[in-house]
GUMIVO-903135 format. One record per atom (N, C-alpha, C, O, CB): residue number from 1; residue in three letters; atom name; x, y, z. Coordinates in steps of 0.1 Angstrom, whole numbers, plus 5000, padded with zeros to 4 digits. Glycine has a CB too. Layout:
N
LOMAR|pos|code|site|X|Y|Z
LOMAR|NUM|ala|CA|X|Y|Z
...
END
This chain:
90
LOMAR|pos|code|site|X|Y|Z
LOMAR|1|unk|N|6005|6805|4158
LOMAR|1|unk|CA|6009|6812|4146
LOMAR|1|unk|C|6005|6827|4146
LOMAR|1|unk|O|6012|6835|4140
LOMAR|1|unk|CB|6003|6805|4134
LOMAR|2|unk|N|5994|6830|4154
LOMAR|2|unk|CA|5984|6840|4156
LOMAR|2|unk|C|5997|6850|4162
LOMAR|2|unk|O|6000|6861|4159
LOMAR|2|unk|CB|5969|6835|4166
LOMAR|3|unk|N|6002|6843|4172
LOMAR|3|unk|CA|6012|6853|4179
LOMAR|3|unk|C|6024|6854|4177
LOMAR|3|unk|O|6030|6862|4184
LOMAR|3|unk|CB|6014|6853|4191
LOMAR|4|unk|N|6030|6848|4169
LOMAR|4|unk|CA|6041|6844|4161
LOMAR|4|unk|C|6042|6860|4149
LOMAR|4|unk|O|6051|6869|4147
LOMAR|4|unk|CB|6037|6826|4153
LOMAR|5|unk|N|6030|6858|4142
LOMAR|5|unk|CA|6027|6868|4133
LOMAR|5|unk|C|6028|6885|4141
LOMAR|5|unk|O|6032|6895|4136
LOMAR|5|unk|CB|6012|6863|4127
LOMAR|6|unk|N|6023|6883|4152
LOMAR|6|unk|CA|6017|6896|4156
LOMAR|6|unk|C|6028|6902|4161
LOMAR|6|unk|O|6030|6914|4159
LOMAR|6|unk|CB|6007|6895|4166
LOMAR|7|unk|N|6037|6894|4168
LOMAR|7|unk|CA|6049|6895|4173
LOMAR|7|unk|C|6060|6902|4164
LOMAR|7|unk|O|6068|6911|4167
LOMAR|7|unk|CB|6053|6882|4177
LOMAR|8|unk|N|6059|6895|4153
LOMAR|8|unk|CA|6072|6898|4143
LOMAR|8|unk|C|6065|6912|4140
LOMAR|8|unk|O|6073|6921|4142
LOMAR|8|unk|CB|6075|6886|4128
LOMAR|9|unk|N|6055|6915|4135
LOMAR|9|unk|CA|6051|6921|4130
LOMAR|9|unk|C|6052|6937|4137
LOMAR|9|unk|O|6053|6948|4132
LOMAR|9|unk|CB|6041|6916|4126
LOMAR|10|unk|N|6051|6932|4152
LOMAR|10|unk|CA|6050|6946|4162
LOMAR|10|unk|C|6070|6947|4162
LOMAR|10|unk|O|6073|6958|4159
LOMAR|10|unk|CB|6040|6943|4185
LOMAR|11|unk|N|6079|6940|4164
LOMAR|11|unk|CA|6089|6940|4159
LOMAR|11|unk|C|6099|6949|4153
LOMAR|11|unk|O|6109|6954|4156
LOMAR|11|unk|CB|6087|6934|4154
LOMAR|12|unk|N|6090|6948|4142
LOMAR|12|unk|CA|6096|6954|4131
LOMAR|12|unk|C|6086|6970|4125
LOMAR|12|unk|O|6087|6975|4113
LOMAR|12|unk|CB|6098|6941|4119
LOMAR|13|unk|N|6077|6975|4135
LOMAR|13|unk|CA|6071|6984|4137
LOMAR|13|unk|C|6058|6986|4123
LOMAR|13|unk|O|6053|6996|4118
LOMAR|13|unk|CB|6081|6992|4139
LOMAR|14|unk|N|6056|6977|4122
LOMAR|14|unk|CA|6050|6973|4109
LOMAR|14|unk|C|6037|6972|4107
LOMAR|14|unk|O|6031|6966|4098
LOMAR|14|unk|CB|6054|6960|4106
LOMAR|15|unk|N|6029|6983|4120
LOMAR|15|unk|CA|6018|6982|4127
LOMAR|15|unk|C|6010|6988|4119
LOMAR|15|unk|O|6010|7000|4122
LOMAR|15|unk|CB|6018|6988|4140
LOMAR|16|unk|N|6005|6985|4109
LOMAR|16|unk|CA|5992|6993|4102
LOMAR|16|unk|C|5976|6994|4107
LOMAR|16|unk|O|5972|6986|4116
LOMAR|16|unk|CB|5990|6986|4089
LOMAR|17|unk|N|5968|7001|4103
LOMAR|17|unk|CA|5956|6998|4113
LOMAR|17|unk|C|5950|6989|4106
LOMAR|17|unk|O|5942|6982|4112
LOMAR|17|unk|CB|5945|7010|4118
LOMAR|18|unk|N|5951|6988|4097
LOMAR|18|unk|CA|5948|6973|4088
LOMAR|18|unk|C|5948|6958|4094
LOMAR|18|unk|O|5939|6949|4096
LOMAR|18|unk|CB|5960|6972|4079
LOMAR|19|unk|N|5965|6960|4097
LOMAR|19|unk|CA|5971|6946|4102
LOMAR|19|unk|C|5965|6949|4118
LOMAR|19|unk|O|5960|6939|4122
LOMAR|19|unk|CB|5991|6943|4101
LOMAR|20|unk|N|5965|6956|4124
LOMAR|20|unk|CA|5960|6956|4137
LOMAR|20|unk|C|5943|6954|4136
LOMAR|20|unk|O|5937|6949|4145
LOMAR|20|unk|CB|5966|6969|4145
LOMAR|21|unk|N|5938|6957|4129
LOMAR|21|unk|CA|5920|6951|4128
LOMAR|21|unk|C|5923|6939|4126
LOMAR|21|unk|O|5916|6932|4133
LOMAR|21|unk|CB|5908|6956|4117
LOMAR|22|unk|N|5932|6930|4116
LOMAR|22|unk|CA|5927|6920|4110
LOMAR|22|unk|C|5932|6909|4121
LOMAR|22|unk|O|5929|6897|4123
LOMAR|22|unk|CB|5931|6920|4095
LOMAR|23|unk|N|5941|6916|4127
LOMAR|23|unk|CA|5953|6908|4139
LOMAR|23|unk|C|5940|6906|4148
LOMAR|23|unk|O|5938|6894|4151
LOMAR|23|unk|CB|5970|6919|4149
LOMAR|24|unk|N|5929|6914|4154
LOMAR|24|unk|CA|5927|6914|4163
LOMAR|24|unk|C|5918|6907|4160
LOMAR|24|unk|O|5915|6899|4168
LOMAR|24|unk|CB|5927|6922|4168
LOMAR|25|unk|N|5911|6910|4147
LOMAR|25|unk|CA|5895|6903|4144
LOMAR|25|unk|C|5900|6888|4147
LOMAR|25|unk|O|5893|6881|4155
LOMAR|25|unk|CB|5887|6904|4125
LOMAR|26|unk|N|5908|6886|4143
LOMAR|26|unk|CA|5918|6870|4140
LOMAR|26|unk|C|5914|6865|4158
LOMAR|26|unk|O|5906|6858|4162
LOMAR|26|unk|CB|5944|6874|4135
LOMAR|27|unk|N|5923|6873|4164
LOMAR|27|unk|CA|5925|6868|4180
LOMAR|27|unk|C|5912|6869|4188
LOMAR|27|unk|O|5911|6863|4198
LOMAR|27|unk|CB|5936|6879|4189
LOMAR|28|unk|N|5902|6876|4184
LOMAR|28|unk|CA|5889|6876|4192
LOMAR|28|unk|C|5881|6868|4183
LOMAR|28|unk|O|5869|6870|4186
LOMAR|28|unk|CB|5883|6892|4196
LOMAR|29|unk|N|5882|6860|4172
LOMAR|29|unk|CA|5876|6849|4172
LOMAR|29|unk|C|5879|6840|4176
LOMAR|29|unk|O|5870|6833|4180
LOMAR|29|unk|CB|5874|6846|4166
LOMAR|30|unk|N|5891|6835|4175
LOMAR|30|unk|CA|5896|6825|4183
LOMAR|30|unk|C|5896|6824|4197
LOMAR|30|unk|O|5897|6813|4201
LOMAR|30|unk|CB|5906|6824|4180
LOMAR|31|unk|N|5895|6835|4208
LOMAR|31|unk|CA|5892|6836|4218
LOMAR|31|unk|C|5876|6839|4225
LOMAR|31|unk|O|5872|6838|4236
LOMAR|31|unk|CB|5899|6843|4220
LOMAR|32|unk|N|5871|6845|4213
LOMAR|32|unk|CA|5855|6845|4218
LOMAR|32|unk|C|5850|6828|4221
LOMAR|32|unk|O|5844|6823|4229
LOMAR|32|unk|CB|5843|6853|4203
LOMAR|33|unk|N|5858|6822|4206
LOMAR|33|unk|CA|5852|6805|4207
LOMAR|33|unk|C|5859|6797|4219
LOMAR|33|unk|O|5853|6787|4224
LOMAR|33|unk|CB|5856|6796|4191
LOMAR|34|unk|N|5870|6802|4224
LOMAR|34|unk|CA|5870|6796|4234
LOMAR|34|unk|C|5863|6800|4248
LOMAR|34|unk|O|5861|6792|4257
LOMAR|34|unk|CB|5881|6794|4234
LOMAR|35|unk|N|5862|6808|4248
LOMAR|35|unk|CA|5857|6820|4261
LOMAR|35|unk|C|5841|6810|4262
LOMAR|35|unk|O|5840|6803|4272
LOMAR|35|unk|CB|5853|6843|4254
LOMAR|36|unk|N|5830|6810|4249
LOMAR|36|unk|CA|5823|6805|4246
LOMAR|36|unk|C|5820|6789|4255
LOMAR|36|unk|O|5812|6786|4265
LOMAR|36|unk|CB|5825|6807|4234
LOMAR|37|unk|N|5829|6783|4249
LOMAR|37|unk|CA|5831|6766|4253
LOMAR|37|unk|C|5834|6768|4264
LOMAR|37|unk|O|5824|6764|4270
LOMAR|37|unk|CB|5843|6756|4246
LOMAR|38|unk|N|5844|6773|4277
LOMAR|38|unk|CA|5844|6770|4286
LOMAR|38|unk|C|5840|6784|4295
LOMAR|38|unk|O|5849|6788|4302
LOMAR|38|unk|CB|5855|6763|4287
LOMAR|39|unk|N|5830|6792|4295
LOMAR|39|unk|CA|5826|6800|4305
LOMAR|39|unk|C|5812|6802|4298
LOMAR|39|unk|O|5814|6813|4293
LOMAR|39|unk|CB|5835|6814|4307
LOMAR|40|unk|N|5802|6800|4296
LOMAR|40|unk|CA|5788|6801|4290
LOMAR|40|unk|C|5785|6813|4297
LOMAR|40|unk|O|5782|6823|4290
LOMAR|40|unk|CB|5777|6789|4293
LOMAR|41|unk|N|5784|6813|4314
LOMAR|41|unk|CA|5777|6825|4316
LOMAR|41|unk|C|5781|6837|4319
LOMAR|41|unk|O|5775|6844|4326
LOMAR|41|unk|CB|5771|6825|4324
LOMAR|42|unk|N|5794|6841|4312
LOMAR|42|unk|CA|5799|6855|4310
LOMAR|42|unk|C|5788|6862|4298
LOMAR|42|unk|O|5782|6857|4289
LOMAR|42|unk|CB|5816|6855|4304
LOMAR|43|unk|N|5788|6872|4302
LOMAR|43|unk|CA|5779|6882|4293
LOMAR|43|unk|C|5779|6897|4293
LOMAR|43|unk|O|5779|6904|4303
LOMAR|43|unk|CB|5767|6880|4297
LOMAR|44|unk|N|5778|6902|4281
LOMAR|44|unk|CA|5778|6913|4281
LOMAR|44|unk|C|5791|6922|4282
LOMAR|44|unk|O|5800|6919|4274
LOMAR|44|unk|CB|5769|6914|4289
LOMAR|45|unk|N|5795|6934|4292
LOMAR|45|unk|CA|5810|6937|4296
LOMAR|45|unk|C|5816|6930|4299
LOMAR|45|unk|O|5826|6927|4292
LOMAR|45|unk|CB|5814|6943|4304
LOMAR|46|unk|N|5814|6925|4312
LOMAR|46|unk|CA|5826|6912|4313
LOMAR|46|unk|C|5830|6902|4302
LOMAR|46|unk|O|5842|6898|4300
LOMAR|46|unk|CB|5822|6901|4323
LOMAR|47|unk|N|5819|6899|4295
LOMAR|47|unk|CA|5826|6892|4282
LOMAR|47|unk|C|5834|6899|4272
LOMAR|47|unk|O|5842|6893|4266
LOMAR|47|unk|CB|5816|6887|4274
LOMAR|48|unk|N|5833|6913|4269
LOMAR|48|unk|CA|5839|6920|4262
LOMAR|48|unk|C|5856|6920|4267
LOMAR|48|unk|O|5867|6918|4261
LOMAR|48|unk|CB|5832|6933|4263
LOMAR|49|unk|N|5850|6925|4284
LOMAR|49|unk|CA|5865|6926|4291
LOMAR|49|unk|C|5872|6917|4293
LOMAR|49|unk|O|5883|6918|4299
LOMAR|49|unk|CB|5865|6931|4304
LOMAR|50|unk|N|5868|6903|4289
LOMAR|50|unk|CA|5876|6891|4289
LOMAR|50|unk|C|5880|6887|4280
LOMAR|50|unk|O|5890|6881|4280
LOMAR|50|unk|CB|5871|6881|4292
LOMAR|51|unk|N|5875|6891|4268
LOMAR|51|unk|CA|5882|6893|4258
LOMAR|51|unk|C|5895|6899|4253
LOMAR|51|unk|O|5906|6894|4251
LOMAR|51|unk|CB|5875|6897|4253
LOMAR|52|unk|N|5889|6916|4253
LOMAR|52|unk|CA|5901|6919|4259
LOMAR|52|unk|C|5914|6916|4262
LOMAR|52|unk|O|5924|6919|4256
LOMAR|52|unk|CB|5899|6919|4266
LOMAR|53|unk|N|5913|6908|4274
LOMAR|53|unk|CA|5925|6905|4285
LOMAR|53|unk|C|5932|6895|4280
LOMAR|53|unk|O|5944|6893|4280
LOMAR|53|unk|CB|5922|6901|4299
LOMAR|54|unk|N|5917|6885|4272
LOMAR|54|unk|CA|5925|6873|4270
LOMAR|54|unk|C|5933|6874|4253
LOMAR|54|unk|O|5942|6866|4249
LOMAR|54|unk|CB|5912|6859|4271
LOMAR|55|unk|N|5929|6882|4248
LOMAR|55|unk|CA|5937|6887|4231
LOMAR|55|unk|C|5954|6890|4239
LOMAR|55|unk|O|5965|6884|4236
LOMAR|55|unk|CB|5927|6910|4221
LOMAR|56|unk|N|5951|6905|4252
LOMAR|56|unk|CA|5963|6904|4252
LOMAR|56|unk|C|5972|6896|4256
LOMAR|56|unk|O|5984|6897|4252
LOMAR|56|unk|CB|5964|6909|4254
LOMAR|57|unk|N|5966|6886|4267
LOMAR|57|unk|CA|5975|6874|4269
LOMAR|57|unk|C|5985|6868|4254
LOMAR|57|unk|O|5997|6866|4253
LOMAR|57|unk|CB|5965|6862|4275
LOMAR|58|unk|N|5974|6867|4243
LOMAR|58|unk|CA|5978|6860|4234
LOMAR|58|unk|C|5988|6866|4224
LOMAR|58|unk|O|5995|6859|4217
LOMAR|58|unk|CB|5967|6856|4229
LOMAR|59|unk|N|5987|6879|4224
LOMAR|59|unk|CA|5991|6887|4214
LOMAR|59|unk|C|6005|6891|4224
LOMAR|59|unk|O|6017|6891|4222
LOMAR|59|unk|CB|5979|6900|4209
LOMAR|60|unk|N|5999|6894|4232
LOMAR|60|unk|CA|6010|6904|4243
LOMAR|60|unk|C|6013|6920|4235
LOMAR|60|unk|O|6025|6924|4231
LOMAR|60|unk|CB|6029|6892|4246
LOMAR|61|unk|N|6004|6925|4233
LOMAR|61|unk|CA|6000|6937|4229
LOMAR|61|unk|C|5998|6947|4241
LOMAR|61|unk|O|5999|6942|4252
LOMAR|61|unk|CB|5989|6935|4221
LOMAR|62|unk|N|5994|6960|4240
LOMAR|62|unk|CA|5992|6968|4249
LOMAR|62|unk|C|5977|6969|4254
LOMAR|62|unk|O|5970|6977|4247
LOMAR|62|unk|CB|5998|6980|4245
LOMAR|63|unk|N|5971|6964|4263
LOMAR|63|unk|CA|5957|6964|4265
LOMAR|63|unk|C|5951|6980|4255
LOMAR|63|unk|O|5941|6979|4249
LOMAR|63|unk|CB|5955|6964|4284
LOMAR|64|unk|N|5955|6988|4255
LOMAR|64|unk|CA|5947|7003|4248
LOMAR|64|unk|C|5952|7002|4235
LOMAR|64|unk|O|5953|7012|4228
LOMAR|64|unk|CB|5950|7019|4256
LOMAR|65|unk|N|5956|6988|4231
LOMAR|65|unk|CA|5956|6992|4213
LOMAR|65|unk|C|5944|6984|4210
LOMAR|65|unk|O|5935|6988|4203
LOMAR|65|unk|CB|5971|6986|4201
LOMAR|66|unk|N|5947|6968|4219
LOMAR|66|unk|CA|5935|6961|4221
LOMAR|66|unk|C|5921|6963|4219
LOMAR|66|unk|O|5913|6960|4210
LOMAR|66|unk|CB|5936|6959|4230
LOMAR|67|unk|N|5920|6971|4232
LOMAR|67|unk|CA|5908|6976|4231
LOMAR|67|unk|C|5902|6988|4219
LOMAR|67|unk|O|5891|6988|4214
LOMAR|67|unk|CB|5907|6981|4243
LOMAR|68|unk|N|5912|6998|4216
LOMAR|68|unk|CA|5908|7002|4206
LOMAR|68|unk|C|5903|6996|4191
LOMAR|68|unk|O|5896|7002|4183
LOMAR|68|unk|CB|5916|7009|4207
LOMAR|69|unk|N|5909|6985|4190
LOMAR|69|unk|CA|5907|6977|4174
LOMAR|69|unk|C|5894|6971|4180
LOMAR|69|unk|O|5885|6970|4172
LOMAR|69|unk|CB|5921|6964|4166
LOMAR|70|unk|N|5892|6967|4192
LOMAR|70|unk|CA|5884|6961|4191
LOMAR|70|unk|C|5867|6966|4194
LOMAR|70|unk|O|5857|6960|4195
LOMAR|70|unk|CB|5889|6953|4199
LOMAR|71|unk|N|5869|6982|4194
LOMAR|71|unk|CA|5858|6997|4193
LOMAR|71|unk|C|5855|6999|4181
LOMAR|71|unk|O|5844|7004|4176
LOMAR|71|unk|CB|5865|7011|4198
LOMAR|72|unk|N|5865|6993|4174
LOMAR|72|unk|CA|5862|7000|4160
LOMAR|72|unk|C|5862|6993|4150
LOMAR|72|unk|O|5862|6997|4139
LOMAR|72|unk|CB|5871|7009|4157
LOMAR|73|unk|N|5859|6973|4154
LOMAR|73|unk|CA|5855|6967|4151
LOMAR|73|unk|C|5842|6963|4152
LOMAR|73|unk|O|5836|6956|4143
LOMAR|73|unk|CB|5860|6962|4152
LOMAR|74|unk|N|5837|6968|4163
LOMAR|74|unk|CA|5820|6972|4170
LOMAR|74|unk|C|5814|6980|4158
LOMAR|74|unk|O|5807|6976|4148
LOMAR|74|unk|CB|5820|6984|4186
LOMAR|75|unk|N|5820|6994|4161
LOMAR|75|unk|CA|5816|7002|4151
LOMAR|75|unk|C|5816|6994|4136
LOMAR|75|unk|O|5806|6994|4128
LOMAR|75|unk|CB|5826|7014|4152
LOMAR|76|unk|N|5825|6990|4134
LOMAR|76|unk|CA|5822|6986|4117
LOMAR|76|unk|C|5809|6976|4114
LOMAR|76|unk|O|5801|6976|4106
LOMAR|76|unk|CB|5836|6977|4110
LOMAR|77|unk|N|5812|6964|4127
LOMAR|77|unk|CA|5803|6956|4126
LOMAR|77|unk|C|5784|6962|4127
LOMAR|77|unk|O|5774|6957|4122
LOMAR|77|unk|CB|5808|6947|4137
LOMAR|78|unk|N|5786|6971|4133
LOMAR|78|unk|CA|5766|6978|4135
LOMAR|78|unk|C|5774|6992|4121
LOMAR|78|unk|O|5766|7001|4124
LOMAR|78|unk|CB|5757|6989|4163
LOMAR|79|unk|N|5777|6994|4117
LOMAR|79|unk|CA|5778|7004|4104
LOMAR|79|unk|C|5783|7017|4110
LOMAR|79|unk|O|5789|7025|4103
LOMAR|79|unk|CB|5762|7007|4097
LOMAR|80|unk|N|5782|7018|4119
LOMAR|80|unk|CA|5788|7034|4123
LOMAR|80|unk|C|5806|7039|4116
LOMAR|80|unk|O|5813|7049|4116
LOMAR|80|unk|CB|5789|7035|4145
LOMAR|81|unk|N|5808|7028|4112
LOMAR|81|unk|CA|5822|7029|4111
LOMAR|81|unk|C|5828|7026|4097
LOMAR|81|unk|O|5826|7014|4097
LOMAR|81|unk|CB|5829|7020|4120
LOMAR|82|unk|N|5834|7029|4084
LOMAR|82|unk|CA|5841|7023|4076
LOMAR|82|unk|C|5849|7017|4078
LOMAR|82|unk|O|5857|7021|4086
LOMAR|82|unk|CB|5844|7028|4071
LOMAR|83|unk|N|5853|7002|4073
LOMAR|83|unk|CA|5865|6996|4075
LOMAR|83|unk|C|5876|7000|4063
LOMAR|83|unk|O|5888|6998|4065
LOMAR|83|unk|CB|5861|6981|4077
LOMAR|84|unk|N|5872|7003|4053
LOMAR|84|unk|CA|5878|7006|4045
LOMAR|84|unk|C|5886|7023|4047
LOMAR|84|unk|O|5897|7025|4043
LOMAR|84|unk|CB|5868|7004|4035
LOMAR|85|unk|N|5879|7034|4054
LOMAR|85|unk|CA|5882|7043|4057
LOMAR|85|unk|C|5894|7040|4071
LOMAR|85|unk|O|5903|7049|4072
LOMAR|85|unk|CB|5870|7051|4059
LOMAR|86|unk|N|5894|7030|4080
LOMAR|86|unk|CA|5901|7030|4093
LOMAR|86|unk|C|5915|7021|4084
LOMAR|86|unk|O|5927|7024|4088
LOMAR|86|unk|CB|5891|7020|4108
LOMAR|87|unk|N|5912|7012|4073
LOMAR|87|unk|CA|5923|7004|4065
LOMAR|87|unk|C|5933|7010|4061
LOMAR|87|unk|O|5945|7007|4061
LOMAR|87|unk|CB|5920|6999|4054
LOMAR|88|unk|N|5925|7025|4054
LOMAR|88|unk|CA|5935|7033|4046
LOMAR|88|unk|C|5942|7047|4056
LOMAR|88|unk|O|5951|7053|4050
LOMAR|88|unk|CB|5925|7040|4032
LOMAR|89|unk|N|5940|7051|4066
LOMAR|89|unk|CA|5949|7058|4078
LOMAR|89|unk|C|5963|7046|4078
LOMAR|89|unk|O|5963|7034|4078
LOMAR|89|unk|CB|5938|7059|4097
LOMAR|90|unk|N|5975|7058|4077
LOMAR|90|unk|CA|5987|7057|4073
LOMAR|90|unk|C|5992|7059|4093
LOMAR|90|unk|O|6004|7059|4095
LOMAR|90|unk|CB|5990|7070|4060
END
């Protein structure tokens, strides 16, 4: 459904940084939990960078939008970052 959504949505150019944080937060939980269950001893970058790779498999997005939502989901998560300020960029 996850890529179904993401899909239509890149589509029809419909790319907000909104929908692209929430797309991604969406796909890197669902892929952290699986990353989790079957690879335990990834850690650290490689886990990041598997992440990553594995959103864009799912999404089929451009690895450097990827990674970017997913910098600036870091940032929001430890405070350096507004999410409300990255929501509202047009």
């Amino acid at each position: 459904m996850l890529k179904m959504m993401a899909a239509d949505n890149d589509d029809a150019y419909n790319l907000t940084p909104a929908f692209i944080l929430e797309t991604v937060a969406s796909a890197k939980f669902f892929v952290a939990n699986a990353l989790e269950k079957y690879s335990r001893n990834v850690t650290g970058s490689r886990h990041a960078s598997k992440i990553a790779v594995a959103i864009k498999g799912l999404l089929d997005w451009p690895i450097e939008r990827i990674e970017h939502a997913l910098a600036q989901l870091s940032a929001i998560e430890e405070g350096d970052l507004s999410k409300k300020a990255v929501e509202s960029v047009l």
